[in-house]
N, C-alpha and C positions, 0 to 999 in steps of 0.2 A: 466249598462243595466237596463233597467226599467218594469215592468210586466204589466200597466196599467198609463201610462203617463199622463191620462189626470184625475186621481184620488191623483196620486202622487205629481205631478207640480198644482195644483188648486191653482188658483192666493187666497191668503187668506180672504180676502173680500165674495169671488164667496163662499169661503169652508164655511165658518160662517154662509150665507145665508142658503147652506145645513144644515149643525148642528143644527141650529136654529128651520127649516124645522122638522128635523127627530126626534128633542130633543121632541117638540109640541107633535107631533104624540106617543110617546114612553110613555110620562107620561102620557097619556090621557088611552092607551092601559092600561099600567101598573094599572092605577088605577081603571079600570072596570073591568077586570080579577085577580085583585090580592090579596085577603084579605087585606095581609099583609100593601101593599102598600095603600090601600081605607084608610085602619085603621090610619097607621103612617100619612100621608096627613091629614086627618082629624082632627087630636090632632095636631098636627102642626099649623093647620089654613090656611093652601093651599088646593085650585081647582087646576086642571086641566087648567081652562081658567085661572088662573094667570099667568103661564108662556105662554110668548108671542114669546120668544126665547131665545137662548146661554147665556144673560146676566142675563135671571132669577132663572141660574141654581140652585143660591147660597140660593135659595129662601125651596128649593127642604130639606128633612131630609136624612140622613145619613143613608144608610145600613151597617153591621158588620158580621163578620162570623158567632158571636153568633147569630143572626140573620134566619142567613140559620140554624144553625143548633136549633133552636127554632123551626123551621117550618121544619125539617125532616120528610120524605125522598122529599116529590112534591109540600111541600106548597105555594113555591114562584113562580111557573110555571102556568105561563100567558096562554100557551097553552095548550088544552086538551092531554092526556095520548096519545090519536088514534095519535095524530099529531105530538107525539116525537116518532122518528129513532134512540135515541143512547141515552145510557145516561152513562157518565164518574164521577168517584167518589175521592176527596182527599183519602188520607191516612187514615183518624182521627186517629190519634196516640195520639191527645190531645185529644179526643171527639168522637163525631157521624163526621161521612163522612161529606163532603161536596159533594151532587149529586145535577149535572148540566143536563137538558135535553136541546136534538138539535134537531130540527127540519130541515126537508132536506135545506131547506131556512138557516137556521143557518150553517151547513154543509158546505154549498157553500160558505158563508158569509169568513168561519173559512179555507177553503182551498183556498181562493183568498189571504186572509192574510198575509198565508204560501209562496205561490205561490211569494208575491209583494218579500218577505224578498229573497228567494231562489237567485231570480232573479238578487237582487242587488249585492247579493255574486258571481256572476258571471255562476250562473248553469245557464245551457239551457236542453232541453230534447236530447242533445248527451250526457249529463252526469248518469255516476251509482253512486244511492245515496244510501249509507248503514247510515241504519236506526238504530240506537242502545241506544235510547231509550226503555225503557218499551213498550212492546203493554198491553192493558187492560182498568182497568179503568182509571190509569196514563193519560193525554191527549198527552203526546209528544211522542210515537209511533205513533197512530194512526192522529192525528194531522200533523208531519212530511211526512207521508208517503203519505196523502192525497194533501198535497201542492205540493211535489213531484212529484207524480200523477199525477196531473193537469197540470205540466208545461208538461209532456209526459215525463219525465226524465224513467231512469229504477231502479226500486227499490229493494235494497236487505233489508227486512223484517227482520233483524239479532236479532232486542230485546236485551234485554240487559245479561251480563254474557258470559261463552265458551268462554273465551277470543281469545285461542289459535285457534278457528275456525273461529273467527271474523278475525283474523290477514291471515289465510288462503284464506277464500273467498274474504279478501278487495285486495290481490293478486294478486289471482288466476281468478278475475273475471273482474279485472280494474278500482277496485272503484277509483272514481273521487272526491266524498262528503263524510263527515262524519256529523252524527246528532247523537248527544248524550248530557248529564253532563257534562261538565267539567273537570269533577275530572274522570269520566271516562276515555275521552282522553285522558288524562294524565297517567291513569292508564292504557292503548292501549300501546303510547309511549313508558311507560316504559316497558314493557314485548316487543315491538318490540325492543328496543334496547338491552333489555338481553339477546333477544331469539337465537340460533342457526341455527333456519331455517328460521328466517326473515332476512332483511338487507331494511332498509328506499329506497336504492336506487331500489328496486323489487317493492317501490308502484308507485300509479299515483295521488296520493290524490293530492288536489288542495284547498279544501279550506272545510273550517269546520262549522257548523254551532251548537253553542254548548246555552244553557240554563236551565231553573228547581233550577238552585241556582246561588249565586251571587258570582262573580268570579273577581280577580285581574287584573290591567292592566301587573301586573310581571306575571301573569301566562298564560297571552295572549301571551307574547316572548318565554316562555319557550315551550307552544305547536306548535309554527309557526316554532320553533327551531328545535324541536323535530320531528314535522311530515313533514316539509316542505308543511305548508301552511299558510292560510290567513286565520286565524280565527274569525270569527265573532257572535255579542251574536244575539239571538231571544229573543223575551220576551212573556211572557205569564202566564197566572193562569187559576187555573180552574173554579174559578168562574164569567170569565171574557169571557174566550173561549182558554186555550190552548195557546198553542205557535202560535206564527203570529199574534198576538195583535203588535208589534212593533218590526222590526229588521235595525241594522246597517246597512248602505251604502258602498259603496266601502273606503269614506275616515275612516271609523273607528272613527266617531268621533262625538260618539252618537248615540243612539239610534231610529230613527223615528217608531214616535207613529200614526199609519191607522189614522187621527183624524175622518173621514168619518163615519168609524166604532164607535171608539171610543175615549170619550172626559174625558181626562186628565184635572183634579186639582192639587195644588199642597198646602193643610191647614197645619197648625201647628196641631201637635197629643194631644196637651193642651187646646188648647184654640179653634181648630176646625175653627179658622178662614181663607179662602183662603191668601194664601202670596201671595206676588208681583214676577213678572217674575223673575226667577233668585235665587230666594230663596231656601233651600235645607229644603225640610218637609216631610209630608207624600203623598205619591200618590192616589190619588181619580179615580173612573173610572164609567162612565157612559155607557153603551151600547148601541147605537141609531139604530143599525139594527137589535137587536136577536128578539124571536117569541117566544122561548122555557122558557129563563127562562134569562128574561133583568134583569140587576141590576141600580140601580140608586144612583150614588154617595156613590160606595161603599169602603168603606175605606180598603185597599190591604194592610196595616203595611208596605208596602215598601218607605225606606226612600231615595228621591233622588230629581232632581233638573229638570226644563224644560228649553230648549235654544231654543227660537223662531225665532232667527238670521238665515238667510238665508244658506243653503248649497252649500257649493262647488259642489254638486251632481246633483244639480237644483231643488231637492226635497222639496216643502213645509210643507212637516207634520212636526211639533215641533219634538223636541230630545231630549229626554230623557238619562241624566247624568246615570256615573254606578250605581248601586244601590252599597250605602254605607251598607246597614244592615238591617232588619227590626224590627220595634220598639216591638215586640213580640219577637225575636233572642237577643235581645239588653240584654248585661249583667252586672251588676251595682255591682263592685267588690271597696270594700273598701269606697263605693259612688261614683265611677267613673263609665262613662260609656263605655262600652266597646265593639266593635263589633267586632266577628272573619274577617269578612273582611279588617279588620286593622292588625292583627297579621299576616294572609297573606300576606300580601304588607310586610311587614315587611322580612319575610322569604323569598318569593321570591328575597330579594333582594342578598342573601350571595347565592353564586354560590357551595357552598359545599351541600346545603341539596337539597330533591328533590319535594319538596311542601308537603308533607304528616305531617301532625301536630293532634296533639287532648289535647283543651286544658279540665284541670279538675280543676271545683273551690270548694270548699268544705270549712265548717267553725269551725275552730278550737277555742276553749277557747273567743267564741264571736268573734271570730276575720279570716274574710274571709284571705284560701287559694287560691294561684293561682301559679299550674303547666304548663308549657307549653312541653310537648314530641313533639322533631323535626327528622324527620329520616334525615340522610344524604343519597347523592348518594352512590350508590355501588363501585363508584371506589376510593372516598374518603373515603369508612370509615375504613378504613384498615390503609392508608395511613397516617390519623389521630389520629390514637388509643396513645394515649398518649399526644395529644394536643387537647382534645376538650377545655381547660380551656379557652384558648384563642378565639375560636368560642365564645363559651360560653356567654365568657366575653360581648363581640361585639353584640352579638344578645340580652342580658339581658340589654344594655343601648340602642343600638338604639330602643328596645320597649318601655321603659321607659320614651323615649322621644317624639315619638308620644301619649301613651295614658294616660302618666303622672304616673302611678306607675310602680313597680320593680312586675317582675312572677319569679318563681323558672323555669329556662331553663332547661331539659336534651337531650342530645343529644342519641338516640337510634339505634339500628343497621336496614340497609332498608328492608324492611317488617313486623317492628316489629308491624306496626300500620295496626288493619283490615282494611282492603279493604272494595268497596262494588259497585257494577255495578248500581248502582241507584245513589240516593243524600250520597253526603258525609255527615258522621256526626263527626265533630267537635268538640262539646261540649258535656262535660260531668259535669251537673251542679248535686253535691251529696246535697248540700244544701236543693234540694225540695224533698229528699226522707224522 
């Protein structure tokens, strides 16, 4: 199914003409309302009138996070204060926040987005969608729930955490959707299959719509397994617009990126130069419709690839590969490089544990550690107690073999590793304390 067919299917020619169209327009805006932007253009050696369209994007300087957060809290905000309706904020757990303002025009922009991805997944507005993401300044609460919204679906606002009430009302009320984490889901799953007063066959879920961190194709089976659905990613950032910047189709088989909305590069994070179709770099992202606060050619550390080959789906927007890791996540042990989304693939593959990992690298005598703690299922780890050697064994060479060095495996009892109804965290790097 499709939300907007004749935005979706744009013969690619007709799309570029638009892009071209909206790119003109964007930087022109951008550089009369934006200090930031007048400034950077100018040391650059670029107007406005040099780009002519789409091909001159390359022409254009690079935004960065440090960036926004140089111009903390409104500085990069094209639109006057009166003319922003919301404004949603990162974490900074490294920093100052990152705050985005919307403008009702951006709004609409961000729940048509939502709305296209919803769609492909299969919802209509007979569907209940519980919402369990974060509401706040997180954007995938309020984000989800707006696309949702819009298609007339009915929403259950759940937010994230109360597992045991989430599991109650998705029920007791006939939820049909789930929108959350990842690792939330998973973390649903497993309290539904432990629990005493649930049973998988009391739900009606149908199909998932999960994002906010980068997740395995092993752990796409394990939750399609687990909840009996069709799981599929959203993609989104905050300083892009939230979720519904880009969601998979019914084949599963990538990502489609709004290119309307917004226009995907794909440079090497070294040398900043665009690669060639096909090539796995960093993701670049240009906003050709916001009002509030566009970015241009903002560099997202997300590393991943573009497939311009046509859909089985009919859909033209390019598609975007899973995201391998981001080059800010990226952990450089022993001089290798190493992403948690490779340690997961890994794990998910041994049917004994239940995805829950945290790894910790710390540097001893100049010389980097690396622990990997893997919980098992609950009904193997009993059943196991006196052979993990052999797990062990098996999971300390097939990682070895993917990222080229040996980690210290232990295998731990399930729920020894916290939880957390938001993003998972993985990593515990003692090195930078």
């Amino acid at each position: 199914m499709m939300w907007n067919p004749e935005m979706e299917c744009m013969p690619r020619p007709e799309l570029e003409r638009l892009q071209s169209e909206r790119l003109v327009k964007i930087v022109k805006y951008t550089y009369d309302n934006v200090k930031f932007y007048h400034d950077r253009m100018d040391f650059a050696g670029v107007k406005p009138s040099d780009i002519k369209g789409i091909e001159d994007i390359s022409k254009l300087p690079f935004m960065s996070k440090q960036d926004l957060r140089d111009y903390y809290p409104t500085g990069t905000f094209a639109a006057p204060l009166s003319e922003i309706v919301r404004f949603h904020a990162s974490s900074g757990t490294t920093g100052k926040p990152i705050v985005a303002g919307y403008t009702q025009h951006d709004l609409e922009c961000w729940s048509e987005g939502v709305a296209r991805c919803l769609t492909a997944y299969g919802i209509t507005k007979e569907d209940i969608v519980q919402v369990a993401y974060g509401y706040g300044l997180f954007t995938g609460g309020l984000g989800a729930h707006d696309g949702a919204t819009r298609i007339g679906c009915s929403v259950l606002p759940a937010s994230s955490g109360n597992t045991a009430k989430q599991l109650m009302l998705m029920r007791d009320l006939g939820v049909t959707a789930l929108c959350c984490t990842p690792s939330y889901a998973l973390f649903l799953a497993e309290s539904l299959h432990k629990s005493e007063d649930f049973k998988l066959s009391d739900m009606h879920l149908k199909a998932g719509a999960f994002g906010a961190e980068p997740w395995s194709e092993n752990m796409r089976a394990e939750l399609e397994e687990k909840l009996g659905i069709k799981a599929y990613d959203i993609y989104g950032l905050t300083e892009v617009s939230g979720p519904g910047v880009g969601g998979e189709c019914e084949c599963q088989d990538g990502t489609h990126i709004w290119e309307d909305m917004f226009f995907p590069e794909i440079i090497d994070p070294q040398t900043l130069k665009p690669l060639p179709h096909g090539d796995q770099g960093e993701l670049v992202f240009t906003t050709l419709t916001k009002e509030g606060m566009p970015v241009i050619r903002y560099r997202t550390r997300d590393l991943t690839s573009l497939n311009y080959a046509p859909c089985k789906c009919g859909r033209t927007a390019v598609r975007m590969n899973k995201i391998m890791g981001r080059t800010d996540d990226m952990l450089i042990i022993r001089g290798v490089n190493v992403f948690p989304t490779q340690i997961e693939s890994v794990i998910m593959e041994f049917a004994e544990c239940n995805g829950q990992y945290l790894i910790t690298v710390d540097r001893v005598d100049n010389t980097d550690t690396f622990r990997l703690d893997i919980e098992l299922r609950s009904e193997c780890y009993g059943d196991m107690v006196g052979q993990f050697q052999s797990l062990i064994k098996a999971i300390t060479g097939r990682i070895s073999s993917v990222i080229g060095i040996k980690c210290d495996v232990h295998v731990v009892e399930p729920n020894a590793i916290e939880r957390s109804a938001g993003k998972a965290k993985h990593v515990v790097d003692l090195r930078k304390i």
